[in-house]
LUMMIDREN-191555 format. One record per residue (C-alpha): residue in three letters; x, y, z. Coordinates in steps of 0.25 Angstrom, whole numbers, plus 5000, padded with zeros to 4 digits. Layout:
BEGIN
ALAXYZ/...
END
This chain:
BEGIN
UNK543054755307/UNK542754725294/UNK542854575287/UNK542954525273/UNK543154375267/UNK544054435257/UNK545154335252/UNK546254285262/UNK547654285260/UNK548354155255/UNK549354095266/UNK548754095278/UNK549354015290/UNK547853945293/UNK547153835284/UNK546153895275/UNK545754005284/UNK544554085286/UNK544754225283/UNK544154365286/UNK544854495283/UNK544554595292/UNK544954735292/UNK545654805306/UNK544454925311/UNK545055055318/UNK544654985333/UNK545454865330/UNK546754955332/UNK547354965345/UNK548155075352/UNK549355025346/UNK548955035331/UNK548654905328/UNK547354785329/UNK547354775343/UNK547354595346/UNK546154605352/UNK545554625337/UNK546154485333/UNK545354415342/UNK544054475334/UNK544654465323/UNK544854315324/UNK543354295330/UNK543054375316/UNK543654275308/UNK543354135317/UNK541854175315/UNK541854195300/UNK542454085298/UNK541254015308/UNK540454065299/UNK540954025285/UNK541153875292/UNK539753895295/UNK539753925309/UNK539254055311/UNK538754145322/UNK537254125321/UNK537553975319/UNK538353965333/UNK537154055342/UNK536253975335/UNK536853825340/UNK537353905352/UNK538653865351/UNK540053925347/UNK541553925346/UNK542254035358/UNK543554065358/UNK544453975370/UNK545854025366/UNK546354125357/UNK547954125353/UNK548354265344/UNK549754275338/UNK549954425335/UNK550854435322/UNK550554585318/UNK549754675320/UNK548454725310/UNK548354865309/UNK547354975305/UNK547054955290/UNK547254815290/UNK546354705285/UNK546654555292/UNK546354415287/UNK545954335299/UNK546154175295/UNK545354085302/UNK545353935302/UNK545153815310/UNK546153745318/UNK545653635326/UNK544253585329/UNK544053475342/UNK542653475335/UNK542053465349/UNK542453605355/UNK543553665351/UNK543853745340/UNK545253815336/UNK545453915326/UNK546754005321/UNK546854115316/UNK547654205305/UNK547654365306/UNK548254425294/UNK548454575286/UNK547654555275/UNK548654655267/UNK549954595269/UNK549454445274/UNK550254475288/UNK549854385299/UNK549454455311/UNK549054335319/UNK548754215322/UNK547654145331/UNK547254025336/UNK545654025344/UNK545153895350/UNK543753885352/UNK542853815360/UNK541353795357/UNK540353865366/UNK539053855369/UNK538353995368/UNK537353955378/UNK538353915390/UNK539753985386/UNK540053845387/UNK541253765380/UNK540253655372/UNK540553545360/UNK540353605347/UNK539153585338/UNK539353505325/UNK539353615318/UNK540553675323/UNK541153545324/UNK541153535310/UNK541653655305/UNK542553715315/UNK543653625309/UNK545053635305/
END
């Protein structure tokens, strides 16, 4: 699966999204010709670390500090389906923040050819301690950039 930071589309349904455009590999197609759903779920993880990253959170920050955000609750609407050939915009941006645990992103899956929507997705977090697999109160850091 390949990534690029190439413009986005105008008119997207999220505020100032973060983007990645991704292109659809042979072993993302299911039996049935098309992107099987289980893909979307790593494409969204694709896109919610890039834009970690570009807030300043990375993955090297978060083993560091030992702490991190895990999924708690994933919701996927399935508009359309993406196909081989494709390339797809996954949008990203942050949706509510209690700035103590909890963390909820959505999510925008477009065709980068035609702009379709192909879903939509809401995953809230919860922040972890790496250490205990524990549910724990976020570190400043995140705190202060995992915000709407």
């Amino acid at each position: 699966m390949s990534e690029s930071h190439d413009p986005p589309l105008t008119d997207w349904e999220l505020p100032r999204p973060h983007v990645v455009r991704i292109a659809v590999a042979p072993e993302d197609i299911d039996a049935y010709g098309h992107v099987n759903n289980s893909v979307y779920l790593r494409w969204l993880d694709r896109a919610a670390w890039s834009h970690s990253a570009a807030l300043g959170i990375g993955i090297e920050q978060c083993l560091e500090i030992r702490r991190g955000m895990a999924a708690l609750r994933t919701e996927i609407d399935y508009v359309r389906a993406a196909l081989p050939g494709d390339e797809v915009l996954v949008g990203t941006c942050i949706e509510s923040s209690d700035r103590k645990l909890r963390v909820t992103r959505r999510f925008q899956v477009r065709r980068a050819s035609d702009g379709a929507t192909l879903a939509r997705a809401r995953i809230e977090y919860v922040c972890l301690n790496l250490d205990t697999g524990r549910a724990t109160r976020m570190p400043e850091i995140f705190s202060r950039l995992y915000v709407p």
